[in-house]
C-alpha positions in Angstrom: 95.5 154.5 120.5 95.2 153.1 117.1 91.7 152.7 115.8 90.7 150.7 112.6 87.6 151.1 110.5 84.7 149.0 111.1 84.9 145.5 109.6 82.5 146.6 106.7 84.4 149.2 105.6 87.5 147.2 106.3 85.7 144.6 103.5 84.9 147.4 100.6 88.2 148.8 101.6 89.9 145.1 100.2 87.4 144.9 97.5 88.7 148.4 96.0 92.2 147.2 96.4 91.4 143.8 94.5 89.2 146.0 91.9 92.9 148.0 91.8 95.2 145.2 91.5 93.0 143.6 89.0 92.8 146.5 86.5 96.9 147.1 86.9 97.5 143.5 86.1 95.2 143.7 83.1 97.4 146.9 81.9 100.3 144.4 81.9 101.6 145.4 84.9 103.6 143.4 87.5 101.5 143.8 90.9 102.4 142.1 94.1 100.4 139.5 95.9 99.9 140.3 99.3 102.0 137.7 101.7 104.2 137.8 99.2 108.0 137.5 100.4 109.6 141.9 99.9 112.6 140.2 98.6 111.0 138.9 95.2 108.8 141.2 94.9 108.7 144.1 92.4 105.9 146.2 90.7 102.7 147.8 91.9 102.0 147.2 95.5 98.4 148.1 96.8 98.0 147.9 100.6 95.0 149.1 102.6 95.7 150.9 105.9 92.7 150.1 107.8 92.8 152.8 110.4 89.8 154.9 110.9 91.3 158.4 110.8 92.4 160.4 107.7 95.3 158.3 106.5 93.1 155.3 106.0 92.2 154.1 103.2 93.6 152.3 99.9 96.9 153.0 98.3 99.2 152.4 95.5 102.6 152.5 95.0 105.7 151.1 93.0 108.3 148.7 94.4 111.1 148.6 92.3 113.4 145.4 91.5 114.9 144.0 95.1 118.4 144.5 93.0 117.7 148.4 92.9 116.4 148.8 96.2 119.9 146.9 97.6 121.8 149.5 95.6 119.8 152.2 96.8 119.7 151.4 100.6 123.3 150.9 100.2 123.8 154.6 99.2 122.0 156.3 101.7 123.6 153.6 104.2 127.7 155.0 103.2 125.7 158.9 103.1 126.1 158.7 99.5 123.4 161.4 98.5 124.8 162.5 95.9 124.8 159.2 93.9 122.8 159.1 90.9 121.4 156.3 91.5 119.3 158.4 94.5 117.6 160.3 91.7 117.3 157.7 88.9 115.2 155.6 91.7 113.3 158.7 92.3 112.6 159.3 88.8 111.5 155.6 88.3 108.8 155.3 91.3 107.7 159.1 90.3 107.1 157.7 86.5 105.4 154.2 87.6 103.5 156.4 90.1 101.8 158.6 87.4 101.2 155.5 84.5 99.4 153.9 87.3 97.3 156.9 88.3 96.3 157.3 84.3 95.4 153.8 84.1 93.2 153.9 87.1 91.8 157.0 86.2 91.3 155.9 82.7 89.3 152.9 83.8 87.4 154.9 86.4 88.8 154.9 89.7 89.1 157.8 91.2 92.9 158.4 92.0 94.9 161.1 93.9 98.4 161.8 95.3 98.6 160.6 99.1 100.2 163.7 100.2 101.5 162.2 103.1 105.4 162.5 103.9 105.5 158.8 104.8 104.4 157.9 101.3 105.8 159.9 98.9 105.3 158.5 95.3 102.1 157.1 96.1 98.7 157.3 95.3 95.4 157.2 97.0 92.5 155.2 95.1 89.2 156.9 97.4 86.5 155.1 94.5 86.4 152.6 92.0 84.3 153.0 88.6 80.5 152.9 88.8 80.3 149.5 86.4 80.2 146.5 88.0 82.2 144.6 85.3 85.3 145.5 84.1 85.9 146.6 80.6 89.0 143.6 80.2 85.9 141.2 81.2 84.8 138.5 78.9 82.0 140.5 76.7 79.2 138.8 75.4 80.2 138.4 71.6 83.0 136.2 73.0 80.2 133.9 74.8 79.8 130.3 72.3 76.5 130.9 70.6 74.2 128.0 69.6 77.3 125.0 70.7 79.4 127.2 68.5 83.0 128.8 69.8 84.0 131.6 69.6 86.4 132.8 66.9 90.2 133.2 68.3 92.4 136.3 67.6 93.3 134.8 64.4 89.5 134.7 63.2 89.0 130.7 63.5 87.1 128.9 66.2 89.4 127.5 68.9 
């Protein structure tokens, strides 16, 4: 029988995953919503799997346009293993999978491949950086001083 975690660690569970999405989104990165219909969505998908054995827990992965994945399902639907398009799909989730693991491990998280057959080009986030605040966050120096705005990229007040 399926057991999930505890509705606690269910919650810190989410919050890593919003921590995730948040910091892949400020990398520029398209990241999926969750509810969001599979076919519009593309880029970084983070999901938790809220069972309480060793699979649990929060992970990252790339979902390519829905135009690719067509093509690709189509492939392996006629047996068409041999078609490049197999490897060039490969090769694309394989890339996306490592930027994202140095962009979460660049901003702290602690990141490693899921090494599970069921998701292969995926990573699994186990921590998220000690600081509270994120280093994208709005920083003090950016706070209007004294009824005074701040000054804008171009170095005047907006």
């Amino acid at each position: 029988m399926f057991e999930r975690v505890g509705a606690e660690e269910f919650e810190r569970k989410e919050a890593l995953a919003s921590r995730v999405r948040n910091e892949l989104a400020a990398a520029g990165l398209p990241v999926l919503t969750p509810g969001l219909d599979r076919v519009l969505a593309s880029g970084a998908e983070v999901e938790v799997d809220e069972g309480a054995d060793a699979a649990g827990g929060v992970y990252v992965g790339w979902l390519s346009s829905p135009r690719l994945r067509e093509c690709t399902s189509r492939a392996f639907r006629l047996g068409l293993l041999g078609d490049p398009l197999l490897r060039h799909s490969s090769e694309i989730a394989a890339a996306m999978t490592q930027a994202m693991a140095a962009i979460l491990a660049s901003a702290g998280f602690a990141v490693e491949d899921a090494n599970d057959e069921y998701r292969s080009h995926q990573l699994r986030v186990t921590d998220g950086p000690a600081q509270v605040v994120p280093m994208w966050a709005l920083r003090d120096e950016e706070v209007a001083m004294s009824g005074r705005q701040a000054a804008g990229p171009s170095g005047s007040a907006d």
